[in-house]
N, C-alpha and C positions, 0 to 999 in steps of 0.2 A: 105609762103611756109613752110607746113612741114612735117614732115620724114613720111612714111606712114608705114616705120616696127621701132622696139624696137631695138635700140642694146645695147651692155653693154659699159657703159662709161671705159676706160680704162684711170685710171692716172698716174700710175707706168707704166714705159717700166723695162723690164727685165733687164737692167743695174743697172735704180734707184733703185730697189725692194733690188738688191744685193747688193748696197753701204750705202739704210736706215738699213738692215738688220746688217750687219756689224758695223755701226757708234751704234746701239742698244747693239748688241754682246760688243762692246768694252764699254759701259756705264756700262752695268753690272758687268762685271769683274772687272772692278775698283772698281765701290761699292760693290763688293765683298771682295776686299781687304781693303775694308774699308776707303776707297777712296772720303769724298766728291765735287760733282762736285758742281763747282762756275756759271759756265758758260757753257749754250749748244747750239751749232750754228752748224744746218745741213748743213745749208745751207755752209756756207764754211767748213762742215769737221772738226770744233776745240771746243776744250772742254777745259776750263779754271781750275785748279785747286791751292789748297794751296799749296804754297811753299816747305811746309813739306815733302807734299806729293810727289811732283817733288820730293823731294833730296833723298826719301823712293825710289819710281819708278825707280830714276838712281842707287844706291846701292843694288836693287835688280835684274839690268838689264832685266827691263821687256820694257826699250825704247829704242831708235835705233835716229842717227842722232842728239842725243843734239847740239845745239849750245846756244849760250849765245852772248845775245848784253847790254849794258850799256847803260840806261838811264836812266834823270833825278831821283837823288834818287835812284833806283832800279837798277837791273842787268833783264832783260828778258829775259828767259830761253824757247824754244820750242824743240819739238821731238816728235817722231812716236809713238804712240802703236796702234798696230793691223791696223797698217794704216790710222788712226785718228790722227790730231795733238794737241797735249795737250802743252799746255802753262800755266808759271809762272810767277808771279815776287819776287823777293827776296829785301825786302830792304838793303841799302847798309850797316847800322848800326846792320844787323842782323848778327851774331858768323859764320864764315864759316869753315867747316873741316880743318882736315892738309892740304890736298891734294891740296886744295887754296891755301894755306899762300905759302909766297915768296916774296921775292925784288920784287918790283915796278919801272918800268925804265920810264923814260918819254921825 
């Protein structure tokens, strides 16, 4: 069986179109600021980047939502820009600001 008229394949719905557009938009603007990316996953929305650059992004409050978890070795750092999730890791031997330093309770 087959189709007897042509019709146009359609693979973006009008949602996707605006959320690949977007996850784009937010790539460039990073590599605008000079930003390189490590990792690019549309598919879930996250963009991987150097550490640096993470602690650049929060200093210059271009991210929303940091949080930070602790693992092996590392501290893993996630947050928003332009509604992308951008993630780090920091190893734990690396110099951290003032704003870190502090008694340790346990």
């Amino acid at each position: 069986m087959s189709a007897t008229e042509q019709r146009p394949l359609k693979v973006l719905t009008a949602d996707h179109r605006a959320k690949v557009a977007n996850f784009n938009q937010a790539c460039r603007d990073l590599q605008r600021l000079g930003i390189r990316l490590h990792r690019v996953d549309l598919v879930e929305n996250r963009l991987a980047v150097d550490h640096v650059a993470g602690r650049f992004l929060v200093q210059e409050r271009h991210v929303v939502g940091l949080t930070r978890r602790p693992t092996a070795g590392s501290t893993f750092y996630t947050a928003q820009f332009q509604g992308v999730t951008l993630e780090w890791r920091e190893p734990i031997s690396h110099t951290r600001p003032s704003e870190y330093a502090g008694p340790t309770f346990h």
